[in-house]
N, C-alpha and C positions, 0 to 999 in steps of 0.2 A: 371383519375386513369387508369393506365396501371398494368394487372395481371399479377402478374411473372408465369413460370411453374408451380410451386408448387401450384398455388390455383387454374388455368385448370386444372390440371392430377388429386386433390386433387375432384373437383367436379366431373370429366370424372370418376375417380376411383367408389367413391360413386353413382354415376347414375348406375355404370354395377356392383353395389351391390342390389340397388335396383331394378333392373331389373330383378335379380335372389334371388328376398325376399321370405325368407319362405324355399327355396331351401335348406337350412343348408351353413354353413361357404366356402368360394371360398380362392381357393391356388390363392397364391399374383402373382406366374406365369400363370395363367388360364387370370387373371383380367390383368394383365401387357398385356399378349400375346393380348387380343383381344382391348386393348387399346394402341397398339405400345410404350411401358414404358420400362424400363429395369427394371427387379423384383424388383434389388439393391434399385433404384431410389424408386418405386413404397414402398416399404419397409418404407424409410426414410419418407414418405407424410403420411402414414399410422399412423404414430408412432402418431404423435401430434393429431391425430384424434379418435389414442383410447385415449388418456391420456387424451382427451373433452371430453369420453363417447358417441361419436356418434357411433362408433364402436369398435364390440369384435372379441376377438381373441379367436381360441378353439386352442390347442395342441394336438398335434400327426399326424397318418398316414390319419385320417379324418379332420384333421383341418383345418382350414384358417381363414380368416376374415369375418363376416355380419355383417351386422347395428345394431344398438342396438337398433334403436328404429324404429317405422315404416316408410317408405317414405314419410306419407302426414304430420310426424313431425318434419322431418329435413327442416330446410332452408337454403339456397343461404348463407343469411349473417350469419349464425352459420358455416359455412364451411369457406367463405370467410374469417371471422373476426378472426378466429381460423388460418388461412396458411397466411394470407397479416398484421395481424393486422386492423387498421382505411382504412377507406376506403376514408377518406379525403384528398383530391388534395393538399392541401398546411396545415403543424405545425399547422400554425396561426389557422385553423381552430378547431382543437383541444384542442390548446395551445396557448391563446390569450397571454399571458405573454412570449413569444416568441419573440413579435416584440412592440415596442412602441406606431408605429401608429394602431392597431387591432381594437378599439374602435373609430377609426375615418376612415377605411380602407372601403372605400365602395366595393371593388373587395372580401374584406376577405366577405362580404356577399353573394355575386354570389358564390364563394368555398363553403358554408358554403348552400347552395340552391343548390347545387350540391350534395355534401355530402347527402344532404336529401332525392334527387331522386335516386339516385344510393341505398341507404339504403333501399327506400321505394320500390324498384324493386327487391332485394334480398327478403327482408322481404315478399313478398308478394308471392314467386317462392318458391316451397316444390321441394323433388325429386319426390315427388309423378308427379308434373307439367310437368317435366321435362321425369320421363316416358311416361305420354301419350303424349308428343312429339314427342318421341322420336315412339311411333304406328305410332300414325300417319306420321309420315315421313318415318318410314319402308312402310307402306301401298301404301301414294304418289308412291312411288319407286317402287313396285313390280307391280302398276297399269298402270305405267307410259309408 
């Protein structure tokens, strides 16, 4: 599985929301800026991710966007599966009726034990994870 932009800039976006949790709502240029995104772009990733409820938007001269809900309740694969859809390498895996041989396809099972680590590795990663990473790798760096 190869991530298009939209589901990095989509989890980059949401990590520098919850990095600034609690803060009140962040301008979609404040978040673009310090994630090198163009707002336009950054705007468009946005969209699908309020319309999941992961995040709101307030309006006016104080608004922007936060999370809706806390960093240690968002997951990896609620961001992913909301910007990529499946996170499955090949149809067949999804959609056994796709292909004729599926039920005889010993590789559709390696795809299909793929599909399940890659799931069980988002599923398992909050932004909460993802912030104290992100510590400690600021940390490493200023000690470095």
């Amino acid at each position: 599985m190869k991530l298009s932009t939209r589901g990095r800039y989509a989890t980059r976006a949401l990590l520098d929301l919850a990095l600034h949790f609690g803060e009140g709502p962040l301008m979609v240029k404040d978040i673009a800026k310090r994630q090198e995104v163009s707002d336009r772009y950054l705007e468009q990733i946005l969209t699908p991710l309020k319309s999941a409820g992961l995040v709101r938007v307030v309006r006016g001269a104080r608004g922007g966007f936060s999370l809706a809900r806390p960093p240690s309740e968002i997951k990896l694969i609620d961001i992913i599966q909301i910007m990529e859809g499946s996170t499955a390498p090949v149809e067949c895996v999804d959609h056994a009726d796709c292909c004729t041989r599926s039920e005889s396809c010993v590789t559709r099972e390696v795809w299909s034990e793929l599909k399940q680590a890659i799931n069980g590795v988002l599923e398992s990663t909050t932004l909460q994870h993802l912030v104290e990473r992100h510590m400690k790798a600021e940390q490493r760096a200023s000690n470095g």
